[in-house]
PDB file as gemmi writes it, atoms N, CA and C in Angstrom:
CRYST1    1.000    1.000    1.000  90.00  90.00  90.00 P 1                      
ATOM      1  N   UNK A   1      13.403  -2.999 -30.888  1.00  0.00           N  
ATOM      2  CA  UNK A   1      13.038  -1.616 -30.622  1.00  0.00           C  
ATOM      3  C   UNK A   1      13.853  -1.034 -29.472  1.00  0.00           C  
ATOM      4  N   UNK A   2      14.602  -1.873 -28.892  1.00  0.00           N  
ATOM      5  CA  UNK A   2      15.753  -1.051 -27.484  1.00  0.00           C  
ATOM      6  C   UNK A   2      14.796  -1.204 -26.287  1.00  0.00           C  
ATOM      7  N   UNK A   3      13.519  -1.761 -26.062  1.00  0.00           N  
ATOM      8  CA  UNK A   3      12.657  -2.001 -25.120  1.00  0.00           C  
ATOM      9  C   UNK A   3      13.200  -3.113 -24.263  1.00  0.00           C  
ATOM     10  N   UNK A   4      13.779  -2.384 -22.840  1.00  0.00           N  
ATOM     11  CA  UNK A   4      13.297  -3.669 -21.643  1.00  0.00           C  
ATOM     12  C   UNK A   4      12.100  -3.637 -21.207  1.00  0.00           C  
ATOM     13  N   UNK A   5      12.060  -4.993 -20.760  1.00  0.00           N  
ATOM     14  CA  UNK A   5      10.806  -5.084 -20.243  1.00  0.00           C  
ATOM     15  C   UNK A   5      10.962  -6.102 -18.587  1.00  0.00           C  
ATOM     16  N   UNK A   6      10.441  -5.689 -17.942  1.00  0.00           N  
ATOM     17  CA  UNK A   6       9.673  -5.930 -16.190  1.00  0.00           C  
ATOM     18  C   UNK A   6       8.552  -5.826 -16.258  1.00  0.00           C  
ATOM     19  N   UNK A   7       8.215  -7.062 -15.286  1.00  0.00           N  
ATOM     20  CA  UNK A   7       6.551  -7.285 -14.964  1.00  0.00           C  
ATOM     21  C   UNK A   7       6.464  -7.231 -13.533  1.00  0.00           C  
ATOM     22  N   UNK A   8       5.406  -6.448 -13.111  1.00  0.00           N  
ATOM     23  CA  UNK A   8       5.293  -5.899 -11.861  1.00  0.00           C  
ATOM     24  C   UNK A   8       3.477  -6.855 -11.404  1.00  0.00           C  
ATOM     25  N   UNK A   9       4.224  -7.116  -9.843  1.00  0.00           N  
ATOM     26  CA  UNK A   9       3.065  -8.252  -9.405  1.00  0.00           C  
ATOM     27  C   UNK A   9       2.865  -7.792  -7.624  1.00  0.00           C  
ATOM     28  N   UNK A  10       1.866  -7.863  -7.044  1.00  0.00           N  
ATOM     29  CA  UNK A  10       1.442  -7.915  -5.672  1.00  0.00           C  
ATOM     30  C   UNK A  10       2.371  -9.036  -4.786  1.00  0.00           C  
ATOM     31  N   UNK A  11       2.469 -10.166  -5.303  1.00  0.00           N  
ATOM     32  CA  UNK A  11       3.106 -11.197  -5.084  1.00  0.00           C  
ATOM     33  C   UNK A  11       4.584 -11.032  -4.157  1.00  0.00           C  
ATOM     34  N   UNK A  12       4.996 -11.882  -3.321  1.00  0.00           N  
ATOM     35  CA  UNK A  12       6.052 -11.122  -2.101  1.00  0.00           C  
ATOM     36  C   UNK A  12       7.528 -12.038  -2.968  1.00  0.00           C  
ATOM     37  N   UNK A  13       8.652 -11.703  -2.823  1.00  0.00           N  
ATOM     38  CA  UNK A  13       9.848 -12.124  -4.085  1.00  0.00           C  
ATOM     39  C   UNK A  13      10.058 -13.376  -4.039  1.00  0.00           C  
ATOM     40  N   UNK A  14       9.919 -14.191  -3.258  1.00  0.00           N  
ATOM     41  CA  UNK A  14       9.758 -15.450  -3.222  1.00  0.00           C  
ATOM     42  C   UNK A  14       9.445 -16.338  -3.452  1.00  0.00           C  
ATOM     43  N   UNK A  15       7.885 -15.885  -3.995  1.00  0.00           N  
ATOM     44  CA  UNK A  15       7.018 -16.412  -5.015  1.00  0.00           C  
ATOM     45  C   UNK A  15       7.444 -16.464  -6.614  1.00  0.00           C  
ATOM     46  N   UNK A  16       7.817 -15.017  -6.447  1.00  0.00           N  
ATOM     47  CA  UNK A  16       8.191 -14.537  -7.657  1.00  0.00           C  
ATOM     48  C   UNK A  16       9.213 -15.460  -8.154  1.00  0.00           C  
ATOM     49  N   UNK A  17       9.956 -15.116  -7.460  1.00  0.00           N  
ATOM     50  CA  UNK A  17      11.370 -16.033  -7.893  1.00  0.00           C  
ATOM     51  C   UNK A  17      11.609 -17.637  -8.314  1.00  0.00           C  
ATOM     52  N   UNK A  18      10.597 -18.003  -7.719  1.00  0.00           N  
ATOM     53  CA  UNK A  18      10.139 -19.400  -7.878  1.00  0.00           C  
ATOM     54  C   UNK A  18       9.355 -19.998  -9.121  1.00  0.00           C  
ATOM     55  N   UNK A  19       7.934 -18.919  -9.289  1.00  0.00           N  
ATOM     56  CA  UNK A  19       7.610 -18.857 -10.445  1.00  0.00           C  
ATOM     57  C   UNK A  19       8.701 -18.775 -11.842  1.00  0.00           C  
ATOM     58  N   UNK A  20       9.605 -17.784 -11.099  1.00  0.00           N  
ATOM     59  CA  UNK A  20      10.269 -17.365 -12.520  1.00  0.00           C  
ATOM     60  C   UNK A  20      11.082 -18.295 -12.997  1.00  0.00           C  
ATOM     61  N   UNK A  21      11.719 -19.356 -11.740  1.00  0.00           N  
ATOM     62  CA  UNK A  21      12.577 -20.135 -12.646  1.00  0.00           C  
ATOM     63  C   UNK A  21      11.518 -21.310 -13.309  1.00  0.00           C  
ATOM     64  N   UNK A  22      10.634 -21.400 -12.436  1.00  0.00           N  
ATOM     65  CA  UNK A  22       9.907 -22.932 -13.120  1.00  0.00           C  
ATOM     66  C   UNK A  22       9.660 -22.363 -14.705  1.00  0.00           C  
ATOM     67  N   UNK A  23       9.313 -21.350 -14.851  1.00  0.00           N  
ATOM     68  CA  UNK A  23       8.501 -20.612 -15.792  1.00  0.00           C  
ATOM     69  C   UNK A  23       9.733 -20.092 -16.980  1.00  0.00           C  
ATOM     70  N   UNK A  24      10.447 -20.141 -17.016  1.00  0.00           N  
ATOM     71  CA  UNK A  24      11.998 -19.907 -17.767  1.00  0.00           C  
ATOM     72  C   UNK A  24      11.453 -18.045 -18.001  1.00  0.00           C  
ATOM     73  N   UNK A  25      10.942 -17.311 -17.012  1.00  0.00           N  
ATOM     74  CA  UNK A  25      11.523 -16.318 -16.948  1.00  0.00           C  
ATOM     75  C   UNK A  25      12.781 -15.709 -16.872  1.00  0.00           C  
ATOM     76  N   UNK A  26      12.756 -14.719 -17.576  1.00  0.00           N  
ATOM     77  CA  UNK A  26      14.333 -13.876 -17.866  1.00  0.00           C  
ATOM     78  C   UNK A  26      14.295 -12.754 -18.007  1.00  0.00           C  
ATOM     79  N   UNK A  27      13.165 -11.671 -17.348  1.00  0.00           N  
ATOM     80  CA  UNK A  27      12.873 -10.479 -17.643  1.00  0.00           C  
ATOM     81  C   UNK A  27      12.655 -10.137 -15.840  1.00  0.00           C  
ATOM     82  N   UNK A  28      13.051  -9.615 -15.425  1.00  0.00           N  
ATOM     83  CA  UNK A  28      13.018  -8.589 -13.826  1.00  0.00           C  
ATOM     84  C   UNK A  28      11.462  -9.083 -13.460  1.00  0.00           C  
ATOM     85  N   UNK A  29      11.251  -9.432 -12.206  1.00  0.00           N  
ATOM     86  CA  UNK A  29       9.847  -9.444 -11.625  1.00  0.00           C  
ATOM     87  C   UNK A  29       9.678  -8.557 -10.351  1.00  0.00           C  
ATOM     88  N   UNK A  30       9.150  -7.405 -10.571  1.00  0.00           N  
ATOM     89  CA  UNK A  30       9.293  -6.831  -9.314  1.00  0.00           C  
ATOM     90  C   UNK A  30       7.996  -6.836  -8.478  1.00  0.00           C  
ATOM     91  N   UNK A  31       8.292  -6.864  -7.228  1.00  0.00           N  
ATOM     92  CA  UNK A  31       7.242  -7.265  -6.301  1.00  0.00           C  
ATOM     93  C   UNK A  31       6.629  -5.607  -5.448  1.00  0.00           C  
ATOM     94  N   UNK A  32       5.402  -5.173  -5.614  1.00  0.00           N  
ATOM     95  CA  UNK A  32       4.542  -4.275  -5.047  1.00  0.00           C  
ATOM     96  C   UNK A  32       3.337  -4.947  -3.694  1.00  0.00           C  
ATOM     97  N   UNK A  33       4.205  -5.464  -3.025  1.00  0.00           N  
ATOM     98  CA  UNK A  33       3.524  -5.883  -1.340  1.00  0.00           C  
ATOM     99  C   UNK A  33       2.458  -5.101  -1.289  1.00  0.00           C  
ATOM    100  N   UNK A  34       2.459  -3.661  -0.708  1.00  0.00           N  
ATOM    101  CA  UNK A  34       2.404  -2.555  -0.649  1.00  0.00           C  
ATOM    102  C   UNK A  34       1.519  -1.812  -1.345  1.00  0.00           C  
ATOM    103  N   UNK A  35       1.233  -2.246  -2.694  1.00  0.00           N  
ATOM    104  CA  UNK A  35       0.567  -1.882  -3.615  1.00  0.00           C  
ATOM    105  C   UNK A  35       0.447  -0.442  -4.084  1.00  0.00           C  
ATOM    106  N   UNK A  36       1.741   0.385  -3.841  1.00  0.00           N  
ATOM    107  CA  UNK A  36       2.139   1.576  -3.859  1.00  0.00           C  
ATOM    108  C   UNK A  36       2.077   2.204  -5.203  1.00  0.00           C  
ATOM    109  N   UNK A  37       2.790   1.137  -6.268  1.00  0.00           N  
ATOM    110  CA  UNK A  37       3.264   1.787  -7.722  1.00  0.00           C  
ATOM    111  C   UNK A  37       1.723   1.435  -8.406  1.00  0.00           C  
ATOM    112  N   UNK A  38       0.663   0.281  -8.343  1.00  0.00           N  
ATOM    113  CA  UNK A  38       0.056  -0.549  -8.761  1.00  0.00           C  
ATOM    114  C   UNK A  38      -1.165   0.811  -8.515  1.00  0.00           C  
ATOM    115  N   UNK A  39      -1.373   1.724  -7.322  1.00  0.00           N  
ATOM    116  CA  UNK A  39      -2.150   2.358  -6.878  1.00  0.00           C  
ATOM    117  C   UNK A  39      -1.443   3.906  -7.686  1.00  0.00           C  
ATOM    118  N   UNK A  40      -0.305   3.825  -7.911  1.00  0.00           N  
ATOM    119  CA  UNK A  40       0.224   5.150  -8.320  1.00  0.00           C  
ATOM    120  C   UNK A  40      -0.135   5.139  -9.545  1.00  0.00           C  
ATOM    121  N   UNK A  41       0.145   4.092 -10.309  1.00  0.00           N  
ATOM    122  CA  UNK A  41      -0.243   4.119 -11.993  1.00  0.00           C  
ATOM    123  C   UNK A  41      -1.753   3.925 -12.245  1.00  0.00           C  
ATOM    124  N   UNK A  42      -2.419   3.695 -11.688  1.00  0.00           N  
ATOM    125  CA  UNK A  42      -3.704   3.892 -11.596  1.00  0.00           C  
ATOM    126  C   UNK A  42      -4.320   2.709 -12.108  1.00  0.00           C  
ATOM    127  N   UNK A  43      -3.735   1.180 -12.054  1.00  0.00           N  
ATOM    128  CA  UNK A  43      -3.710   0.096 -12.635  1.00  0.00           C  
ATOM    129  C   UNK A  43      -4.652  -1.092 -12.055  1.00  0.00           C  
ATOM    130  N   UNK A  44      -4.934  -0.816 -10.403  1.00  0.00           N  
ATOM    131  CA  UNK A  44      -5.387  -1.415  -9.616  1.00  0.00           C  
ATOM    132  C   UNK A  44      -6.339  -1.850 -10.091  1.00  0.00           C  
ATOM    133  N   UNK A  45      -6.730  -3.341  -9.771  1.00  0.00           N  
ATOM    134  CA  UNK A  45      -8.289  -3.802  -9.856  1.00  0.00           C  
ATOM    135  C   UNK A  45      -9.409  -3.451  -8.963  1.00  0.00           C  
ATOM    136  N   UNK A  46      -9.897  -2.523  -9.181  1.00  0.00           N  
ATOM    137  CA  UNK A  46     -10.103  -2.484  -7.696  1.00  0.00           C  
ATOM    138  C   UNK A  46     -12.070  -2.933  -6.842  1.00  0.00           C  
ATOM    139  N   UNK A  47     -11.888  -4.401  -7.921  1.00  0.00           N  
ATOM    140  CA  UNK A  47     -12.908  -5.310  -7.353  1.00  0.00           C  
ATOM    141  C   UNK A  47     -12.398  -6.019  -6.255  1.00  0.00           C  
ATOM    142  N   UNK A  48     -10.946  -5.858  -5.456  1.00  0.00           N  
ATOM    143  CA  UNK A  48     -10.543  -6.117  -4.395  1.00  0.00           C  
ATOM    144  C   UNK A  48      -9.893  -5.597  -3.346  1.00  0.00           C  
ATOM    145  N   UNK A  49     -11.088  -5.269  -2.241  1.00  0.00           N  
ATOM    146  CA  UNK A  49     -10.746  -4.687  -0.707  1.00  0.00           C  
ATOM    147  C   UNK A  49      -9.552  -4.961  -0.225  1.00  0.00           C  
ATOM    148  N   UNK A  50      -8.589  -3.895   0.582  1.00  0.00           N  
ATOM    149  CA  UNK A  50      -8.112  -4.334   1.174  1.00  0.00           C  
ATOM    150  C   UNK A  50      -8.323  -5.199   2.305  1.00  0.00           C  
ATOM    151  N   UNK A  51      -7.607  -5.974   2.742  1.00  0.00           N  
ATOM    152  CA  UNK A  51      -7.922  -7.544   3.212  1.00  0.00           C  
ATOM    153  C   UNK A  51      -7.879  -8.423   2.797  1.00  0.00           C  
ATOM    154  N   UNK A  52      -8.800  -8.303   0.995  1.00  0.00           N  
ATOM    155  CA  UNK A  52      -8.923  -9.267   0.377  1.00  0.00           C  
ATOM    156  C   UNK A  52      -7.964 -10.146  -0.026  1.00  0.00           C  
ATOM    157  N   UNK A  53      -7.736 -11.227  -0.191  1.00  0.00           N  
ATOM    158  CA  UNK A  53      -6.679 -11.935  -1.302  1.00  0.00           C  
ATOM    159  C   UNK A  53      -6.168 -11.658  -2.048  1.00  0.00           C  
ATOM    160  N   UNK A  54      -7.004 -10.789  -3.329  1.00  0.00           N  
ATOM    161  CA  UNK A  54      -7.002 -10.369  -4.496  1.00  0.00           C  
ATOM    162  C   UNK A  54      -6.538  -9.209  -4.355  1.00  0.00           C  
ATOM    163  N   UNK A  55      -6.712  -8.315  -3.175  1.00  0.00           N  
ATOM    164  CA  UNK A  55      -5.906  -6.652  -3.203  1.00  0.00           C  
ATOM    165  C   UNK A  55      -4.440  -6.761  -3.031  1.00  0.00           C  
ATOM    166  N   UNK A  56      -4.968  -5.695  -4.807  1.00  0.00           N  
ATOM    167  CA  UNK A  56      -3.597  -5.115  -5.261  1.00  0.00           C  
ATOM    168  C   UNK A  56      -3.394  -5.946  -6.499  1.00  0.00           C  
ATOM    169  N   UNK A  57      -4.061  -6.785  -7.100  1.00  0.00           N  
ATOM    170  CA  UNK A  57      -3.582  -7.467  -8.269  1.00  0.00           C  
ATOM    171  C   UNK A  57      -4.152  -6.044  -9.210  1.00  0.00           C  
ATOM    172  N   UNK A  58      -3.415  -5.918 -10.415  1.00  0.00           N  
ATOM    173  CA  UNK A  58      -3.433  -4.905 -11.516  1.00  0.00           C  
ATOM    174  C   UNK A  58      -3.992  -5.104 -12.409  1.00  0.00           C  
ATOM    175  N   UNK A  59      -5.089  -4.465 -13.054  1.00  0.00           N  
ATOM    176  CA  UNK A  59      -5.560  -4.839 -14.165  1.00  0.00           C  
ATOM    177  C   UNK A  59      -4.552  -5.071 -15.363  1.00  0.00           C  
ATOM    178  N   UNK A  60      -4.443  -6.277 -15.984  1.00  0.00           N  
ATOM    179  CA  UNK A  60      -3.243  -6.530 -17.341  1.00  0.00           C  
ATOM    180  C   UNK A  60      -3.016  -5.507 -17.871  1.00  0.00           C  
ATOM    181  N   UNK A  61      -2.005  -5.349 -18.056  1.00  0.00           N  
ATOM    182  CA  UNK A  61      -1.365  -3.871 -19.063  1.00  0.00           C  
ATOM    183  C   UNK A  61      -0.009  -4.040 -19.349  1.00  0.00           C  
ATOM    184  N   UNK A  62       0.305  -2.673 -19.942  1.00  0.00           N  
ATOM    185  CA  UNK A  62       1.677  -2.213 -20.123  1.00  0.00           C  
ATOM    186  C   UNK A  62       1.761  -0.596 -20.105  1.00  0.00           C  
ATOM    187  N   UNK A  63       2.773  -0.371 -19.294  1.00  0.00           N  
ATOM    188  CA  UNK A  63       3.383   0.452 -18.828  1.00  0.00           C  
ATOM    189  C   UNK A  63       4.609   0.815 -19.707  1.00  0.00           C  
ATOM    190  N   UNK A  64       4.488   2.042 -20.652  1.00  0.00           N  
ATOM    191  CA  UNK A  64       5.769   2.361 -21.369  1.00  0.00           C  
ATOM    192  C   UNK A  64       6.133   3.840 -20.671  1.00  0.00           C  
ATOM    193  N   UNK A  65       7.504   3.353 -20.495  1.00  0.00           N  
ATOM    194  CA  UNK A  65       8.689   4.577 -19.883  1.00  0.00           C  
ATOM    195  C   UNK A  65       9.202   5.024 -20.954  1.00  0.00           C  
ATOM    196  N   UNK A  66       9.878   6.482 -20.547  1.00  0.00           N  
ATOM    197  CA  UNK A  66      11.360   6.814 -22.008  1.00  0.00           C  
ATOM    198  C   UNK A  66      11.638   6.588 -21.098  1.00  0.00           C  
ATOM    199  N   UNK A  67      12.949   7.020 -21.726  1.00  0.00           N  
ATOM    200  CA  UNK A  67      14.642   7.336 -21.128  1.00  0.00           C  
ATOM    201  C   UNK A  67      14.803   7.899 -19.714  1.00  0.00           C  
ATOM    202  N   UNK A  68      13.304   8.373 -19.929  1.00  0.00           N  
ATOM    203  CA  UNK A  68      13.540   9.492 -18.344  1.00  0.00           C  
ATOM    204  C   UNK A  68      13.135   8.769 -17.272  1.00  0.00           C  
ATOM    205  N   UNK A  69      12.217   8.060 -17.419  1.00  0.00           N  
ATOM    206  CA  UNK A  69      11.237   7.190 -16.975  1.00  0.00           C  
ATOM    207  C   UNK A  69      10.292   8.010 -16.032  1.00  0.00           C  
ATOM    208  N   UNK A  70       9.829   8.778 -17.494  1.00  0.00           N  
ATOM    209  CA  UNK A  70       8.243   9.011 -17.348  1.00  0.00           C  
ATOM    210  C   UNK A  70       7.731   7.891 -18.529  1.00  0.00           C  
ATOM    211  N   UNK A  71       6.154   8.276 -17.457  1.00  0.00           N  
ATOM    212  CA  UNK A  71       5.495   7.372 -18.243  1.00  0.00           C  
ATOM    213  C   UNK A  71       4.566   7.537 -19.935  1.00  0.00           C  
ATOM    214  N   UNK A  72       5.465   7.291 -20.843  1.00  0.00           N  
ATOM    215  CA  UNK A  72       4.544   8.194 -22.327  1.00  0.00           C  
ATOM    216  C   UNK A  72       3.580   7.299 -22.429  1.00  0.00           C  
ATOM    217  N   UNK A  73       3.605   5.864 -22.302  1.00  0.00           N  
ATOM    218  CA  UNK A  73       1.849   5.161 -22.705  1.00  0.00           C  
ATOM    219  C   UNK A  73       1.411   4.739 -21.610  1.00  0.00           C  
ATOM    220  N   UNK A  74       0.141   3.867 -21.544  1.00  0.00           N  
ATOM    221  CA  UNK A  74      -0.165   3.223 -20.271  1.00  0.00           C  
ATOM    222  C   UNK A  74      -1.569   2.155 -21.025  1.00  0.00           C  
ATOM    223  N   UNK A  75      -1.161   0.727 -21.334  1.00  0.00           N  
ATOM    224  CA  UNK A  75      -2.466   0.290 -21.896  1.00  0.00           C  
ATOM    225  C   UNK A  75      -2.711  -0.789 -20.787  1.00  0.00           C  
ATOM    226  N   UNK A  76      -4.227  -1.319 -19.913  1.00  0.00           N  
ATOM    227  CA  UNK A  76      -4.697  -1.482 -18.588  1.00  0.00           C  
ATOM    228  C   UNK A  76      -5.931  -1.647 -19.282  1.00  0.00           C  
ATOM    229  N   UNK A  77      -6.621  -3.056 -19.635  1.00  0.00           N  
ATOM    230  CA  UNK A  77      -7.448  -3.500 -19.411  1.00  0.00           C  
ATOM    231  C   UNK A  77      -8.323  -3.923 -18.044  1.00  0.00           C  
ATOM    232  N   UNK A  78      -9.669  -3.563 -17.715  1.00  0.00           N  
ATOM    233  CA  UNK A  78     -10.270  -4.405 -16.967  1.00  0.00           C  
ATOM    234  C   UNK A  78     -10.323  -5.609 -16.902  1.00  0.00           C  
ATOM    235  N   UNK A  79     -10.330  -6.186 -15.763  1.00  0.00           N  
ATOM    236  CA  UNK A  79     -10.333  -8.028 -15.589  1.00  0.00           C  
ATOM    237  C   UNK A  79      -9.407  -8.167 -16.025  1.00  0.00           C  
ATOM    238  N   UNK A  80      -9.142  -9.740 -16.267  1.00  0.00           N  
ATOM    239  CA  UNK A  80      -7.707 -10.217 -15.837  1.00  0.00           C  
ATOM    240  C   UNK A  80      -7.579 -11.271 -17.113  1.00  0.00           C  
ATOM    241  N   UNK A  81      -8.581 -11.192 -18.025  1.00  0.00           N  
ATOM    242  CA  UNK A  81      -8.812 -12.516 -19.160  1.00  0.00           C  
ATOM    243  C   UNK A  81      -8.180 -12.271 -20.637  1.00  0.00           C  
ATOM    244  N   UNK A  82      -8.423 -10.777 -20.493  1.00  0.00           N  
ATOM    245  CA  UNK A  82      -7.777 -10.300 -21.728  1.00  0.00           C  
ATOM    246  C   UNK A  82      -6.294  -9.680 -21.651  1.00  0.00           C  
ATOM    247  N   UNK A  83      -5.767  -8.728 -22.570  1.00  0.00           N  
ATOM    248  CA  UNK A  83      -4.184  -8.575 -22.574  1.00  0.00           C  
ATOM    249  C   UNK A  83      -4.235  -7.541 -23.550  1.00  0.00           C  
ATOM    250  N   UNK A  84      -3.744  -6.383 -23.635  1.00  0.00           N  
ATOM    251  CA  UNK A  84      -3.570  -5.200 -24.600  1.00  0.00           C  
ATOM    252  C   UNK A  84      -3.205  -6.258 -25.860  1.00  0.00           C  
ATOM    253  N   UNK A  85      -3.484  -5.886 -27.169  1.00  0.00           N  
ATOM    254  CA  UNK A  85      -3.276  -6.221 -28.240  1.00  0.00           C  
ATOM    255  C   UNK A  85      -1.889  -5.966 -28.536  1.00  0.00           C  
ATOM    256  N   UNK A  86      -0.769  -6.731 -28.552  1.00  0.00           N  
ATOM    257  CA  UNK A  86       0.995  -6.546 -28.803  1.00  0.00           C  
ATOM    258  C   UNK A  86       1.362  -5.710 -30.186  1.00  0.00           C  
ATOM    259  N   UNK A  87       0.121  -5.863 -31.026  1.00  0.00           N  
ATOM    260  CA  UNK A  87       0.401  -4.959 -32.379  1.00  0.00           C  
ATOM    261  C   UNK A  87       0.204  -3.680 -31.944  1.00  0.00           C  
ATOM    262  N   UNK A  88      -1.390  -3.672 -31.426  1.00  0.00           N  
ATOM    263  CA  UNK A  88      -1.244  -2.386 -30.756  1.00  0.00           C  
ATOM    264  C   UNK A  88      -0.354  -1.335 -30.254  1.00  0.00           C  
ATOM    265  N   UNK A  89       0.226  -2.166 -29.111  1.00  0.00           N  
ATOM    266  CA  UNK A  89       0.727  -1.564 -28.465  1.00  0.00           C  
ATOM    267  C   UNK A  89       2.597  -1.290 -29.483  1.00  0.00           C  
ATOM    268  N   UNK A  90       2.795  -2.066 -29.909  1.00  0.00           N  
ATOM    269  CA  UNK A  90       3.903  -1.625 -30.687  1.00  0.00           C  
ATOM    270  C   UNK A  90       3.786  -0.746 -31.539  1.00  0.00           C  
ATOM    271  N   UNK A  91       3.006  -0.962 -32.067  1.00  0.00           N  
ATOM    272  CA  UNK A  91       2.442   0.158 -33.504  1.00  0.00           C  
ATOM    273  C   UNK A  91       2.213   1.845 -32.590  1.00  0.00           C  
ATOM    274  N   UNK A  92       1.849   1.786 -31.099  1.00  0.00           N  
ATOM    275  CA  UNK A  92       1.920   3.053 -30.503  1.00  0.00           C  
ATOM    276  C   UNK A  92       3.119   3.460 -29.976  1.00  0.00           C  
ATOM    277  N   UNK A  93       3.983   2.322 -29.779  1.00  0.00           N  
ATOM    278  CA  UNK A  93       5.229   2.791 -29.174  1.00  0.00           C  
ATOM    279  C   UNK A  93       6.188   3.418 -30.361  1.00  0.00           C  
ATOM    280  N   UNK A  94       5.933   2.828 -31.306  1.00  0.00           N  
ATOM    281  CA  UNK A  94       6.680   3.174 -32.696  1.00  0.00           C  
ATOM    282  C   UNK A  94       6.574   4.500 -33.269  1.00  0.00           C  
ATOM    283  N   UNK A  95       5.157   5.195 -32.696  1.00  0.00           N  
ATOM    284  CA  UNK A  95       4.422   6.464 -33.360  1.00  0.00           C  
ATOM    285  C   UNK A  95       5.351   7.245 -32.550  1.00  0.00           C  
ATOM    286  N   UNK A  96       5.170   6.913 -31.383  1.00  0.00           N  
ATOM    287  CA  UNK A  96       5.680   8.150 -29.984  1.00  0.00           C  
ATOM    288  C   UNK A  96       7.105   8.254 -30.290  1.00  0.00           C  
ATOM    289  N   UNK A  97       8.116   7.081 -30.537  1.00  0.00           N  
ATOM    290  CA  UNK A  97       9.346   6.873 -31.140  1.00  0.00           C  
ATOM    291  C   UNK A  97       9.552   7.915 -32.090  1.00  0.00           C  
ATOM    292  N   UNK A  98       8.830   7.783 -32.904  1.00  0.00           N  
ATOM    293  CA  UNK A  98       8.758   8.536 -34.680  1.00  0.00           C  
ATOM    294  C   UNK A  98       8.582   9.945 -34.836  1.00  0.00           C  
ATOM    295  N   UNK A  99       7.905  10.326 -33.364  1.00  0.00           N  
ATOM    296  CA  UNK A  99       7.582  11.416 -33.321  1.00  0.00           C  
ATOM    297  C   UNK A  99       6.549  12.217 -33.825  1.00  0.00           C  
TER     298      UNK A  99                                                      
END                                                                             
């Protein structure tokens, strides 16, 4: 479908980076310290205070950009157990595509 894809984490790059090789990641991991973009997309879990451990982890989702990089979808489950449905979410990216 011409889709990159990046996964965006609270996590500081170091971690990241570490994870990613053990993990045979090969897709961008970008790190939100800060919890700036995580709070901008409206993704936050936000069963965790700042202070907490847990502040700033994102409820699972996906985040679809165009070209422009605005944002045309946004699928963000609560809790952290489940995962947008991948048919789903293709079958919506395909519509918005299609026009």
């Amino acid at each position: 479908m011409g889709v990159n894809v990046a996964a965006i984490t609270h996590d500081p790059v170091d971690q990241q980076m570490s994870f990613a090789s053990a993990s045979d990641i090969r897709y961008p991991l970008l790190s939100d310290q800060d919890v700036a973009h995580v709070n901008a997309y409206g993704i936050r879990n936000e069963e965790y205070a700042p202070g907490h451990a847990g502040y700033g982890i994102p409820h699972p989702g996906i985040i679809y950009f165009d070209s422009q990089q605005v944002v045309r979808l946004k699928f963000a489950i609560p809790g952290y157990r489940q995962r947008p449905p991948m048919a789903e979410v293709l079958n919506a990216i395909e519509a918005l595509e299609a026009g």
